[in-house]
Each structure stands twice: as C-alpha cells, then as structure tokens.
NUFI-425760 format. One line per field, with one value per residue: residue number from 1; residue in three letters; z, y, x of N, C-alpha, C in turn. Coordinates in steps of 0.05 Angstrom, whole numbers, plus 5000, padded with zeros to 4 digits. Layout:
<rs>
i c(NUM  ...)
aa c(Ala  ...)
n.zz c(Z  ...)
n.yy c(Y  ...)
n.xx c(X  ...)
ca.zz c(Z  ...)
ca.yy c(Y  ...)
ca.xx c(X  ...)
c.zz c(Z  ...)
c.yy c(Y  ...)
c.xx c(X  ...)
</rs>
This chain:
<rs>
i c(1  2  3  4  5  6  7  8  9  10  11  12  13  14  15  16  17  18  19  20  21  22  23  24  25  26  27  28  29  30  31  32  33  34  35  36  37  38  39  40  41  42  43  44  45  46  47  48  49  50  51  52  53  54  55  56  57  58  59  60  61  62  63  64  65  66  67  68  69  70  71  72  73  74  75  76  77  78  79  80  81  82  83  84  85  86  87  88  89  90  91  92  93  94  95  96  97  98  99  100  101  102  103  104  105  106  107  108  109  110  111  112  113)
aa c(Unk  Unk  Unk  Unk  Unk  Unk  Unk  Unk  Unk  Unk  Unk  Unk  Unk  Unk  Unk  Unk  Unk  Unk  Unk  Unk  Unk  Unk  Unk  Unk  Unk  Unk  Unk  Unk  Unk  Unk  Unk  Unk  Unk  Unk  Unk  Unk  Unk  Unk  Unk  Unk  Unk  Unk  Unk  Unk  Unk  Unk  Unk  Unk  Unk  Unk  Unk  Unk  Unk  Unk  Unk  Unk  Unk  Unk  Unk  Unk  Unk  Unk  Unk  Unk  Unk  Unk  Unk  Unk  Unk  Unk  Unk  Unk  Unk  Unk  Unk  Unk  Unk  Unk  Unk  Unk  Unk  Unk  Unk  Unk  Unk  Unk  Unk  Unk  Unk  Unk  Unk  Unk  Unk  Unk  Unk  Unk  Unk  Unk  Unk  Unk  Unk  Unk  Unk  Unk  Unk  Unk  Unk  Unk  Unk  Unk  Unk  Unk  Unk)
n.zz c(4938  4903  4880  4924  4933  4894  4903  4949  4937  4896  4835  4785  4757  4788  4832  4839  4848  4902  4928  4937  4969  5023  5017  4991  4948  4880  4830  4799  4790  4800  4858  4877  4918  4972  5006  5056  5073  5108  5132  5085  5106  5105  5110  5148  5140  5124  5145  5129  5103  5151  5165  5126  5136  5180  5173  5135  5167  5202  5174  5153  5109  5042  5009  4959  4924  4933  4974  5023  5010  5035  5082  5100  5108  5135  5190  5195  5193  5157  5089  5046  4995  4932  4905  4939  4971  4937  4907  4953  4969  4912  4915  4966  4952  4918  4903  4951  5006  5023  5045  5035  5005  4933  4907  4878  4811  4839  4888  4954  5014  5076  5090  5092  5117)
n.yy c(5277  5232  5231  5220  5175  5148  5148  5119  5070  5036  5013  4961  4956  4986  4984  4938  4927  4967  4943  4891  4903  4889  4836  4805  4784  4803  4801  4764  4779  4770  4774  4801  4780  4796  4800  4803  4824  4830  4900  4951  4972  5023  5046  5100  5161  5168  5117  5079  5102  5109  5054  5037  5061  5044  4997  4997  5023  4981  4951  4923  4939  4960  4944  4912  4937  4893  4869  4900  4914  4866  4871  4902  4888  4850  4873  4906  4868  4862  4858  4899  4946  4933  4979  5018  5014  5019  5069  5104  5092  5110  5164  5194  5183  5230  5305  5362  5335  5275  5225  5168  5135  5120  5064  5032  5011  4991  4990  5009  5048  5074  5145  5197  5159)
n.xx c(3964  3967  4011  4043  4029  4051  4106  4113  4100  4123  4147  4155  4222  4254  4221  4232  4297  4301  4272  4293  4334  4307  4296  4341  4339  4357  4322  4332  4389  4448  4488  4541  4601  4626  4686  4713  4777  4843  4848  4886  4947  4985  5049  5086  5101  5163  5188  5195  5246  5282  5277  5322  5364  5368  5390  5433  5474  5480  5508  5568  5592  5580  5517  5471  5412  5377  5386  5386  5333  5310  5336  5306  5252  5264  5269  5226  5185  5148  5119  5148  5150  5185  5207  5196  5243  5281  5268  5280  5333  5364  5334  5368  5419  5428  5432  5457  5460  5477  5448  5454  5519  5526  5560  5572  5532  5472  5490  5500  5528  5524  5519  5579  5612)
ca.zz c(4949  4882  4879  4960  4939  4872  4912  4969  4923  4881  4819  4762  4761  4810  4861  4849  4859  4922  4945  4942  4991  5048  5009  4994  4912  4860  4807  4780  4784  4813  4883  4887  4938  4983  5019  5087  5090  5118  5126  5081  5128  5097  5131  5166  5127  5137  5166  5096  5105  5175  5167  5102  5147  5200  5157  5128  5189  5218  5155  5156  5080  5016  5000  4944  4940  4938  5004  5036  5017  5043  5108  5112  5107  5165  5204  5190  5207  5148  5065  5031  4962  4924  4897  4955  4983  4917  4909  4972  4962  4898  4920  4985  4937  4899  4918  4965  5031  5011  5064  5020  4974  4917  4908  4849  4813  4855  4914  4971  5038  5091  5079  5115  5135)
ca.yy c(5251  5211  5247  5209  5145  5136  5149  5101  5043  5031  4987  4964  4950  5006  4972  4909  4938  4976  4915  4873  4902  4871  4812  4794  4773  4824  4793  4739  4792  4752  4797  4799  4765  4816  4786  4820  4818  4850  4924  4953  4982  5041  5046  5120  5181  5158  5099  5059  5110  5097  5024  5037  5083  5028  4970  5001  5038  4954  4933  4931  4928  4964  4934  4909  4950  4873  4862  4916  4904  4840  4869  4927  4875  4837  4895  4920  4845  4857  4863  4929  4946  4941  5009  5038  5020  5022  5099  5113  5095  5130  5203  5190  5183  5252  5325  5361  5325  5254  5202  5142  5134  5101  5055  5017  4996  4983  4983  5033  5054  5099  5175  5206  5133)
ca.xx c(3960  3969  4045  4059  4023  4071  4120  4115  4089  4142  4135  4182  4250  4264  4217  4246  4327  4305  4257  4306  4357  4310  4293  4365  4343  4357  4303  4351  4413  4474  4501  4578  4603  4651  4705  4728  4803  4857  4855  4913  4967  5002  5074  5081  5124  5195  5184  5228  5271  5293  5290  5342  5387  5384  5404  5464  5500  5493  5520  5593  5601  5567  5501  5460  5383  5362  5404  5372  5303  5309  5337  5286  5226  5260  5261  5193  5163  5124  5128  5152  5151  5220  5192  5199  5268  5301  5267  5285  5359  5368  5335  5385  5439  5425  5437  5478  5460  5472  5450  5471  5533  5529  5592  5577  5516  5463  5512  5498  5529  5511  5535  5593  5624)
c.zz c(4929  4878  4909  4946  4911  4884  4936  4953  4898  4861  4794  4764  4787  4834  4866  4862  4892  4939  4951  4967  5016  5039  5009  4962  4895  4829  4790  4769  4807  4834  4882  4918  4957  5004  5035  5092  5106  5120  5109  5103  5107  5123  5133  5147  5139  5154  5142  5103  5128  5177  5147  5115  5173  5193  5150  5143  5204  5193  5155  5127  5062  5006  4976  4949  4943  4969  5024  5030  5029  5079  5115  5118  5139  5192  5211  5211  5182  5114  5058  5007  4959  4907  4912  4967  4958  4908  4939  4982  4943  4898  4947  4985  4917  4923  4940  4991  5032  5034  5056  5000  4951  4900  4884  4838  4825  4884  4926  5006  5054  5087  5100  5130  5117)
c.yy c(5229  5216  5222  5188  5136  5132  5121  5065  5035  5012  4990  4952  4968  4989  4947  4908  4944  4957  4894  4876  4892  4841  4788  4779  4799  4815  4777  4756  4768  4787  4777  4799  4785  4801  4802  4807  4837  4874  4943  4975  5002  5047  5084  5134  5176  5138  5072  5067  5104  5071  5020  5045  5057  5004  4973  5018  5004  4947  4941  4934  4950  4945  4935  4915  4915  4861  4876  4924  4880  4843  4881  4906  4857  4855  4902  4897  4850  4869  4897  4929  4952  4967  5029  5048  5029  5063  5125  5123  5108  5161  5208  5196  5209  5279  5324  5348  5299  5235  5174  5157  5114  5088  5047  5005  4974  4976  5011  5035  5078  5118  5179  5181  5133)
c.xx c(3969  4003  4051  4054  4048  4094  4139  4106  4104  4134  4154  4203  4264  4250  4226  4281  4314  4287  4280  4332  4339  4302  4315  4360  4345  4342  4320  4379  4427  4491  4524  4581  4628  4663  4713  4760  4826  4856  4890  4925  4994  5027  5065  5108  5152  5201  5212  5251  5294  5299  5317  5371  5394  5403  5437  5477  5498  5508  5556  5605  5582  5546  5491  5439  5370  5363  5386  5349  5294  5310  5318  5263  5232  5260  5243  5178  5148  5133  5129  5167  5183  5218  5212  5232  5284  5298  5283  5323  5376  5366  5347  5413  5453  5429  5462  5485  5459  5466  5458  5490  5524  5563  5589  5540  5500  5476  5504  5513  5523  5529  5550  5611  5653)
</rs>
C-alpha cells in the first residue's frame, strides 16, 4: 500500500515535470515553441531522373547542369537540389549504358542523339 501511494503521489522535480504537462508550466523551465510547417515532400525514385531525360531530348542543343537544373525545377513546379541533378547527370554519363553524353565541361546531351 505505501509502494501504490508513492507512486501515485508524486513529489519533487519529477512531480513537478510530469505535473506540469496538464498545467502547461514546467517550474520556471522555458517550453520550446514548435512551429507546424510544411510537411517535407521527398520526390519519388526516378522522378529527377525523368525530369533530366525530359529536359534534354526538348533541348535542341547541349546543356549546362545549371541550365538543366533550372529547367528540371520548372518542370517539377517545385525546388530540387543541385545535388541531385548534377549527380544524376554525371552517374548517366558513366558506364556502358550511357543516357547522357558529356560534350564538354559541365555540358550534357541526351544519349544516342
């Protein structure tokens, strides 16, 4: 019985932390203020890639990866890391199945054109 009542009757710094979540004071602690914003939005496995492959079969020319991060984002409707396209265009560029050339520093066109 003395084990339940310690239990339920809290006292201390512990009863003041777990008192305070319906109180809404943490004994002169300062509560961080959480901000609700946007959910982040991870793009979808090959989703860069396809916008990269669409850009440069419209492009009539050899692009710059700045060119074609610029187009991919208008494409998308929405920001994407220069990470991503610029990775995306270089391991594109590699091996035997190349979907981009690389023409010249930082210059890329679509493979097979």
């Amino acid at each position: 019985m003395r084990l339940v009542g310690q239990l339920v009757n809290l006292a201390g710094p512990l009863g003041v932390v777990l008192g305070a979540h319906h109180v809404g004071d943490f004994g002169g602690l300062k509560r961080r203020s959480t901000v609700a914003g946007p959910e982040p939005r991870r793009l979808g496995n090959g989703v860069v890639q396809r916008a990269v492959v669409k850009v440069l079969s419209d492009a009539s020319r050899p692009m710059r990866a700045p060119e074609v991060h610029e187009a991919v984002e208008g494409l998308l409707g929405h920001t994407v890391s220069r990470g991503s396209v610029s990775w995306c265009l270089a391991a594109g560029a590699r091996g035997e199945a190349q979907r981009f050339v690389r023409v010249a520093r930082e210059r890329y066109r679509l493979g097979g054109v």
